[in-house]
C-alpha positions in Angstrom: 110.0 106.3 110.5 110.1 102.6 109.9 113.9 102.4 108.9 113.7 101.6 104.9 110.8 102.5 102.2 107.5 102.4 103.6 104.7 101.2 101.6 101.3 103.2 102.3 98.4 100.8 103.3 95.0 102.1 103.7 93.6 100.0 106.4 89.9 99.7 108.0 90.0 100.0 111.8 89.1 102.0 114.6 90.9 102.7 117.9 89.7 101.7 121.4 86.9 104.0 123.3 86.0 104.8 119.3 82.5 104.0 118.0 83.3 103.0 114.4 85.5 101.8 112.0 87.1 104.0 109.6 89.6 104.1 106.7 93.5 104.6 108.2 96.6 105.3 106.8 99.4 102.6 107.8 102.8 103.1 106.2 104.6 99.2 107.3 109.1 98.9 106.2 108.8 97.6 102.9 111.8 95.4 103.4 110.9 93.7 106.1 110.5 90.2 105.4 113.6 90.7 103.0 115.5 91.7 106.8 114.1 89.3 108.4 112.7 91.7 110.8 110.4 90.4 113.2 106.6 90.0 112.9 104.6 92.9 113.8 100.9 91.2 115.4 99.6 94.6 115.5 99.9 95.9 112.2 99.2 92.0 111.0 95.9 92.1 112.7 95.4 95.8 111.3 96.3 95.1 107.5 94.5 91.7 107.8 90.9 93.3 109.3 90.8 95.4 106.6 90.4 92.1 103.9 88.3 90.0 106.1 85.8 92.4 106.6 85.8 93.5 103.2 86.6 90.2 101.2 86.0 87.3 103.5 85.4 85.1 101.4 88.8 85.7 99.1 90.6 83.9 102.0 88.4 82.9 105.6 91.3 81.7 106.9 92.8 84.9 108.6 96.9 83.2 108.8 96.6 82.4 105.0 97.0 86.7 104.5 100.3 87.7 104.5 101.9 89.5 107.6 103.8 93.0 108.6 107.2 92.4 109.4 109.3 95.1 111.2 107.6 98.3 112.4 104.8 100.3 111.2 103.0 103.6 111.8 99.3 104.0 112.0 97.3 107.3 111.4 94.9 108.1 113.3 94.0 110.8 110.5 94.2 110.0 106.9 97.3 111.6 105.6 97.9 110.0 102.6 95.8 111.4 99.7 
């Protein structure tokens, strides 16, 4: 689906017209930096939610977390167990 290995992420985020957050499943290409693939500001603002809601105070500054590069695949269902 995202053209190499994917690496599972579980993510915290909800989807619009939902109430609340929840735990996702969000499988991003594992070799995408090393391909130089483009970024992804989606699943960078998805994978980065999840550690400044939880951790905010590991690193405040939100472009200090990594990023997604390439594409990515968001659940809205967990499906990785």
């Amino acid at each position: 689906m995202v053209g190499d290995s994917c690496e599972h992420v579980n993510v915290y985020w909800n989807f619009p017209g939902e109430e609340q957050y929840c735990y996702r499943d969000l499988f991003v290409n594992e070799m995408g930096h090393v391909r130089r693939l483009q970024r992804n500001e989606l699943a960078t603002a998805i994978y980065r939610n999840n550690v400044l809601v939880h951790d905010p105070a590991r690193n405040p500054i939100p472009e200090a977390l990594p990023w997604i590069a390439g594409p990515a695949v968001l659940f809205r269902e967990r499906v990785w167990h």
